[in-house]
C-alpha positions as CSV (number, residue, x, y, z in Angstrom):
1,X,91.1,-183.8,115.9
2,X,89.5,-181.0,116.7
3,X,85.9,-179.9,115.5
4,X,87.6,-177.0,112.8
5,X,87.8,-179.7,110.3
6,X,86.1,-178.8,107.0
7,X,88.3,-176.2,105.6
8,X,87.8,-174.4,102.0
9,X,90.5,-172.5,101.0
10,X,89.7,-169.0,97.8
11,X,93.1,-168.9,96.1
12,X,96.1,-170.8,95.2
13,X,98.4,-169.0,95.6
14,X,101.0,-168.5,98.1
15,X,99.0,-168.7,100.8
16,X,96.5,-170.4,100.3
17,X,98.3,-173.4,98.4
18,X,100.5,-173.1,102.0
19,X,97.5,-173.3,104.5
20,X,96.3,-176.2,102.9
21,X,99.6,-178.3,102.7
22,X,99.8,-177.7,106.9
23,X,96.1,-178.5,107.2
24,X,95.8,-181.6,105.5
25,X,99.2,-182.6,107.4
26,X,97.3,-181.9,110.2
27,X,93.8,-184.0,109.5
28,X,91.8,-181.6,108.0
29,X,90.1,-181.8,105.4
30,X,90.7,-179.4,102.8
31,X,89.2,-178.1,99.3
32,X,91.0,-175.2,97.3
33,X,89.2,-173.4,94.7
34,X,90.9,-171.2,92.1
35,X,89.5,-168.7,89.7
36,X,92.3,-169.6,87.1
37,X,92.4,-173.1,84.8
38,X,95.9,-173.6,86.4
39,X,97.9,-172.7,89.6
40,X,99.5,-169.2,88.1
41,X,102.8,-168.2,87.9
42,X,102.3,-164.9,87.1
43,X,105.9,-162.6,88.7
44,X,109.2,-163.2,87.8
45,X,110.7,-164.3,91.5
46,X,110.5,-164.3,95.1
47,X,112.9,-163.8,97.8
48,X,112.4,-166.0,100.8
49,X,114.4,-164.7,103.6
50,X,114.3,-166.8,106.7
51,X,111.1,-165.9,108.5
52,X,109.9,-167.9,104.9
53,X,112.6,-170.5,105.4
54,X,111.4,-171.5,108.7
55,X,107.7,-172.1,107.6
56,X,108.7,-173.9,104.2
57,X,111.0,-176.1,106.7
58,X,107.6,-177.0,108.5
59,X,105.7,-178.1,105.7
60,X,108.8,-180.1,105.0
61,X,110.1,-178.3,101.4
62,X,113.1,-176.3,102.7
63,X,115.5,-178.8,100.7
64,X,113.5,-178.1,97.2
65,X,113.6,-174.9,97.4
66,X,117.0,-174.6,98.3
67,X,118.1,-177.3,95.2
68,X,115.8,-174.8,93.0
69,X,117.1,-171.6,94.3
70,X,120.3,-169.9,94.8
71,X,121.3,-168.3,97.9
72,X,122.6,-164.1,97.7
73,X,125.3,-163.3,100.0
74,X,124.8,-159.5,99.8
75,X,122.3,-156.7,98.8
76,X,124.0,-153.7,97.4
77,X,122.8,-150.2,96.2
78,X,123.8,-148.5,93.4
79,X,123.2,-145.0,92.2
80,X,121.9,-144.9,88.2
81,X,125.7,-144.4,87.6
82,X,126.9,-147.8,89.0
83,X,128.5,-146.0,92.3
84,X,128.1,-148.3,95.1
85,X,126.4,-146.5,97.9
86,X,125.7,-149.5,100.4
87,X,125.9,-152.9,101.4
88,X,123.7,-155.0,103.2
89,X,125.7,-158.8,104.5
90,X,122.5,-161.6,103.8
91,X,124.7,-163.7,105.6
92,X,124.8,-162.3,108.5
93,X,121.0,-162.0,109.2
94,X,120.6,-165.4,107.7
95,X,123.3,-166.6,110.9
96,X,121.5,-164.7,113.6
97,X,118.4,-166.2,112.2
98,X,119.4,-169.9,111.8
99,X,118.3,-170.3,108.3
100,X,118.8,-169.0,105.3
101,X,118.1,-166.5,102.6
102,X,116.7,-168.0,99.2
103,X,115.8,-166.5,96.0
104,X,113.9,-168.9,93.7
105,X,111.5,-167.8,90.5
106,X,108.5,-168.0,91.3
107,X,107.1,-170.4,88.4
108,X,109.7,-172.6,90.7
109,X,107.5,-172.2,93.6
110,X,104.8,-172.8,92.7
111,X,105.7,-176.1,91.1
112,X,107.1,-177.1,94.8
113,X,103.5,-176.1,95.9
114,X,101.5,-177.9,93.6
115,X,103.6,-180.8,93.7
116,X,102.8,-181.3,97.8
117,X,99.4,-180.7,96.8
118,X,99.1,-183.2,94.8
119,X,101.5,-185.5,97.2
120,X,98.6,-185.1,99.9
121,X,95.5,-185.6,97.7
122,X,94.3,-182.1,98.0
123,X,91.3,-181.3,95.4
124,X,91.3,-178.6,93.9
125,X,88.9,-177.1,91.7
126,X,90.5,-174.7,88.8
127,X,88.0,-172.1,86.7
128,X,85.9,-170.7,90.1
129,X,85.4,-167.1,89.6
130,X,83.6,-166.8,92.8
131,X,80.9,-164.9,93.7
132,X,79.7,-163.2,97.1
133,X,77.0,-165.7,96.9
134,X,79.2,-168.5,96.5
135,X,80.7,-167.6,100.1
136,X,77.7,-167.7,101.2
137,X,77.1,-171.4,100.3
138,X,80.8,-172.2,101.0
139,X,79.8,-170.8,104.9
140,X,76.9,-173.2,104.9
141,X,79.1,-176.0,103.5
142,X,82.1,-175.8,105.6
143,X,83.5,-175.5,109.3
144,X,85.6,-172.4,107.9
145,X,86.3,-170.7,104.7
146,X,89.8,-168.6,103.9
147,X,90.4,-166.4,101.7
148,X,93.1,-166.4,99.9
149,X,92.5,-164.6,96.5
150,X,94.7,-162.1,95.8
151,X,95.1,-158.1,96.7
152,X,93.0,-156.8,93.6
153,X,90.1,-158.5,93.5
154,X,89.2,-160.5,96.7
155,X,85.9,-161.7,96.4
156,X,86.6,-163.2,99.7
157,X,87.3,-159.4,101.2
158,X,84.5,-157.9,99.8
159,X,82.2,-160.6,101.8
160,X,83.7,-158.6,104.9
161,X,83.0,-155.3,103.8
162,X,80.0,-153.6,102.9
163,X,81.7,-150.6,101.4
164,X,84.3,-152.4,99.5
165,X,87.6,-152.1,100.1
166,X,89.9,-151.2,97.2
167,X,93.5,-151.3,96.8
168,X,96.0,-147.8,97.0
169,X,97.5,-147.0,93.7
170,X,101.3,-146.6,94.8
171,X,102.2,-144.2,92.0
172,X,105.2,-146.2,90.0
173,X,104.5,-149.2,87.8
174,X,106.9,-152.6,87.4
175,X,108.2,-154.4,84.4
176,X,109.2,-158.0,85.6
177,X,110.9,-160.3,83.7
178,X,113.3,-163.4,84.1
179,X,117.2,-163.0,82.5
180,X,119.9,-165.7,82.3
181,X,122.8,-164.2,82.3
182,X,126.9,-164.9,82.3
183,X,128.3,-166.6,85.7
184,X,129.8,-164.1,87.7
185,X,128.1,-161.1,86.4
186,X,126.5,-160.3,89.5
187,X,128.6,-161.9,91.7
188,X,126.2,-163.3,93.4
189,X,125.0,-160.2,95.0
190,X,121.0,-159.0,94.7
191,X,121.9,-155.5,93.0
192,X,119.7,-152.5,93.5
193,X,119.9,-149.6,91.4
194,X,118.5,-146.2,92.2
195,X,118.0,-142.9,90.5
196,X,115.2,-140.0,91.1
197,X,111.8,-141.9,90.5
198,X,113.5,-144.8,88.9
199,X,114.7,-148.3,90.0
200,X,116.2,-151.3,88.8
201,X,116.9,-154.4,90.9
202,X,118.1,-157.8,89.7
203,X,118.3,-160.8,91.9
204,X,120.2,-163.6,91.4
205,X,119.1,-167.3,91.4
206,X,121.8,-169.5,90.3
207,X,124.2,-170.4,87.0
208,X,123.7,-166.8,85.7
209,X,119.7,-166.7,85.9
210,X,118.4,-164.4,87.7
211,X,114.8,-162.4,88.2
212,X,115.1,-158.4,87.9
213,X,112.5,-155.3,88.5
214,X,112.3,-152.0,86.2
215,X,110.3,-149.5,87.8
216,X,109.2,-145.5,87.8
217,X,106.7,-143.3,88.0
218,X,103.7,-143.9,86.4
219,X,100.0,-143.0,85.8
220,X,97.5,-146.4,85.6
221,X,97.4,-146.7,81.7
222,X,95.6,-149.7,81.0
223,X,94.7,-149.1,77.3
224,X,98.2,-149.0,75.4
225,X,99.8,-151.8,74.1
226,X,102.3,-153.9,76.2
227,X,105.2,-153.3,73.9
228,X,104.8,-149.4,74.4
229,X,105.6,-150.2,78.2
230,X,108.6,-152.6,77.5
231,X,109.9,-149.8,74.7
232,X,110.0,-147.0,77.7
233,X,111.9,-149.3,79.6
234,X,114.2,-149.8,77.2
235,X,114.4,-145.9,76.4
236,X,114.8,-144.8,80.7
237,X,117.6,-147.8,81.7
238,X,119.5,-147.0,77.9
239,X,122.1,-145.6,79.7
240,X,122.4,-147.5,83.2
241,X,124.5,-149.7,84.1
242,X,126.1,-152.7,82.4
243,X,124.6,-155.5,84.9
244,X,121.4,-153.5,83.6
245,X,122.2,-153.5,79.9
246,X,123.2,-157.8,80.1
247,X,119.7,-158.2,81.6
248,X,117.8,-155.8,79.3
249,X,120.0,-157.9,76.0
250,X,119.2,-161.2,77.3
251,X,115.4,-161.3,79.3
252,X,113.0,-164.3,78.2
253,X,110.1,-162.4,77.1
254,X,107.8,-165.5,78.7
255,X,107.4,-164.1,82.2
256,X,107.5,-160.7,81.2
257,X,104.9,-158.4,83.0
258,X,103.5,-155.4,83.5
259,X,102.4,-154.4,87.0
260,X,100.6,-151.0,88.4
261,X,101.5,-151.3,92.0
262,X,98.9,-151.2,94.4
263,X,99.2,-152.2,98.3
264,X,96.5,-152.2,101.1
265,X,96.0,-150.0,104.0
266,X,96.0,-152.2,107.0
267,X,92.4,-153.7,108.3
268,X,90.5,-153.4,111.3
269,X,89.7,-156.7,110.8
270,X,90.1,-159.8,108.6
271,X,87.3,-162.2,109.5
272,X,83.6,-162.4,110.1
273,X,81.7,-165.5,111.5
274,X,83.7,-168.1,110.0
275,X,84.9,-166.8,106.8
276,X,88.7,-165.1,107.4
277,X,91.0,-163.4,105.0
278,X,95.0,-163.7,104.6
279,X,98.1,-162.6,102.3
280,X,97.5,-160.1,99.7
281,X,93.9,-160.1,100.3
282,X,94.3,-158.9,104.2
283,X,97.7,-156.9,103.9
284,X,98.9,-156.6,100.8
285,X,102.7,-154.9,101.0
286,X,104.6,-153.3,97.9
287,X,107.6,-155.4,96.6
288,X,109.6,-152.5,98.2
289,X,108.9,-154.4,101.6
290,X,110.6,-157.3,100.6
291,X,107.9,-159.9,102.4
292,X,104.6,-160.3,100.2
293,X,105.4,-163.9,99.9
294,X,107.3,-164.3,103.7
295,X,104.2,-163.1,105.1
296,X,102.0,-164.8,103.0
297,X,103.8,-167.9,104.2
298,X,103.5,-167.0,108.0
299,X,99.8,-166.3,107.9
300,X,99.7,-170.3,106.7
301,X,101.4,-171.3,109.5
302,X,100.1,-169.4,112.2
303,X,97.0,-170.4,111.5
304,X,97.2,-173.8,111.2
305,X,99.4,-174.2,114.2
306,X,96.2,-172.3,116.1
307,X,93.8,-174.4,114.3
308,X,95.6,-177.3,115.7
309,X,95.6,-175.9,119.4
310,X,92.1,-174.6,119.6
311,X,89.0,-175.6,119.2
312,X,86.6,-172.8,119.0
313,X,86.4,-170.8,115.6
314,X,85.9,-167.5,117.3
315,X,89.0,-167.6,119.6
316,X,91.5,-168.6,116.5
317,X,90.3,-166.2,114.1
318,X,90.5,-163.1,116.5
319,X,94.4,-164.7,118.0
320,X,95.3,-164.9,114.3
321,X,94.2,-161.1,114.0
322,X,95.9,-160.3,117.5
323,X,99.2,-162.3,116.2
324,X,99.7,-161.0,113.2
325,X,98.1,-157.4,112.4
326,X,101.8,-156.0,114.3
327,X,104.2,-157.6,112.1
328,X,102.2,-157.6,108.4
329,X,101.3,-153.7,109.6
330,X,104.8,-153.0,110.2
331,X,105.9,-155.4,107.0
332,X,103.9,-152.5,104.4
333,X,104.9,-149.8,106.3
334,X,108.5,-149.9,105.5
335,X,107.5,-150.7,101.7
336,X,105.5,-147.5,101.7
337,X,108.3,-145.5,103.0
338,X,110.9,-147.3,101.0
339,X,109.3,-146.8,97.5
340,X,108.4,-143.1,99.1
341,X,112.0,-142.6,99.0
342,X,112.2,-144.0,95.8
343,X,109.2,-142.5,93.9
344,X,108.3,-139.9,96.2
345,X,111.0,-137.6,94.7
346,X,113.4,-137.4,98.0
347,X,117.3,-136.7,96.9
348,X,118.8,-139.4,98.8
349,X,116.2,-142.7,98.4
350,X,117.5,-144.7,101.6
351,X,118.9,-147.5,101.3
352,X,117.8,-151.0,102.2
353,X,117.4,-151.9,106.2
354,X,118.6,-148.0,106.9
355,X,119.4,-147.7,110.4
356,X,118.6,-151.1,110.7
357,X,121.5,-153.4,112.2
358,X,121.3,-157.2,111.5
359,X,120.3,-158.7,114.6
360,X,117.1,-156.2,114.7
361,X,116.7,-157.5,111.6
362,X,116.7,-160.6,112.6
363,X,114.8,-160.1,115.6
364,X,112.0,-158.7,113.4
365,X,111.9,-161.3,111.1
366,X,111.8,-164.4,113.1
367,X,109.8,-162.9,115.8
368,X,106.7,-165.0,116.6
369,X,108.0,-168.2,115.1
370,X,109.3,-171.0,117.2
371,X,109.7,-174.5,116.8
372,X,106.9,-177.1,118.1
């Protein structure tokens, strides 16, 4: 074992809830601190395509997520009319890739998560609001201290930063929810419907439930009720659709949401001494991207797998930078310009992967990630 040992971990979610399952695999000794009285499972769902796959495999959880989840064969567009205007084959990059494309809701997830978690004896301590003075005593405390807490308000970020650095309003605001639905309804195809500064996309899961997305422009409005929200929704998609109506009829209003969407602009850098931040809190993307949680996922593994092959602090933490600022970079560009085409008011939004064949795709996806 190397002398990176002592490892606390600011956030479980995604990430960090990852990084420590492939740390304490690998000897270390991990403690997770979470400024919640539970892990959250805030968001409706997640799509895991198979740059996520191939991490999950390594912590050893690909079959639960794939008995949880259901498995899309295609992604197709629609215009606010229901006139197909593209299709994107899920199989095909999930061939080229060598695993597959999942889409699982995220309370799901986490569950997976917390359940290995708990399978390795990792403690972790719920109700920390942290401060930047408890970063400073975790830095005394610990051979290295990750932060993991979120895009909004990373405590963990701020440590880095002396002007802080604050999230970019994207201009469009999400409803989220969770529907079940009749078999067959959406054939088992992620839909994605588009009209001039509106969107609705609806994933399916598996026997009819599925996780969906209603979104426009928007102003931040914190003040108004919630219901005022979910009654606009109801008023812009009135006339959408049918695979839109069955979900609006038949949502759980559980895991319903409200979400001003904000990303990050990418960072010079992401650690300092040995205090590092990753996922949301280092390069938040917009949904549009399609990979907050696939890159969440990679940061995990890249960094443990460096942990694991060096030894001094200062050479991981600046690869780690090196290896990933290309790919997460690149990862919320293209959800910048996606929901630009959306929200930006262009004609024609373009559709998903434009220009894009399957085997760049691919090549984008899985690139970095090999097999030990």
């Amino acid at each position: 074992m190397n002398s990176i040992n002592r490892i606390a971990i600011v956030g479980a979610g995604v990430a960090g809830m990852a990084l420590a399952i492939l740390a304490k695999k690998q000897g270390c000794q991990v403690t997770l601190y979470e400024r919640d009285s539970k892990v959250s499972s805030i968001g409706a769902g997640v799509t895991l395509w198979p740059n996520a796959i191939f991490v999950l495999q390594q912590m050893g959880l690909e079959k639960e997520i794939k008995r949880a989840g259901g498995t899309p064969r295609y992604m197709r567009q629609f215009d606010q009319y229901g006139v197909q205007q593209g299709e994107f084959d899920i199989e095909a990059v999930n061939m080229l890739s060598g695993f597959p494309s999942v889409t699982i809701l995220r309370r799901d997830l986490m569950s997976i998560l917390t359940k290995a978690l708990d399978d390795l004896d990792v403690e972790i301590y719920f109700g920390c609001s942290m401060s930047v003075q408890d970063i400073d005593r975790l830095k005394q405390d610990f051979d290295l201290v990750v932060g993991a807490d979120g895009r909004m308000n990373s405590v963990v970020r701020h440590t880095l930063y002396a002007e802080k650095v604050n999230p970019c309003y994207q201009g469009f605001v999400n409803i989220i929810g969770v529907s079940q639905l009749k078999e067959g309804v959406l054939d088992n195809a992620i839909h994605d419907f588009r009209g001039s500064g509106e969107r609705f996309g609806i994933v399916p899961v598996k026997a009819g439930l599925c996780f969906w997305a209603g979104a426009w422009n928007a102003n931040i409005d914190k003040e108004g009720p919630l219901s005022t929200w979910y009654d606009e929704m109801h008023q812009r998609f009135r006339s959408w659709p049918d695979p839109v109506q069955s979900v609006l009829e038949s949502y759980d209003k559980a895991p319903l949401n409200r979400i001003f969407v904000h990303d990050l602009d990418p960072l010079p850098y992401w650690h300092q001494d040995n205090v590092l931040i990753i996922g949301d809190a280092a390069h938040a993307s917009l949904p549009t991207s399609g990979q907050g949680a696939c890159q969440a996922l990679e940061d995990a593994w890249y960094l443990a797998r460096l942990l694991e092959e060096q030894d001094e602090l200062e050479n991981v933490l600046t690869d780690f930078y090196q290896q990933r600022i290309a790919k997460t970079s690149a990862a919320q560009t293209v959800g910048r310009q996606l929901a630009q085409s959306i929200f930006g008011g262009q004609s024609e939004p373009q559709s998903f992967a434009s220009g894009i064949s399957a085997e760049q795709l691919s090549q984008f996806w899985m690139q970095g990630l090999e097999m030990k």
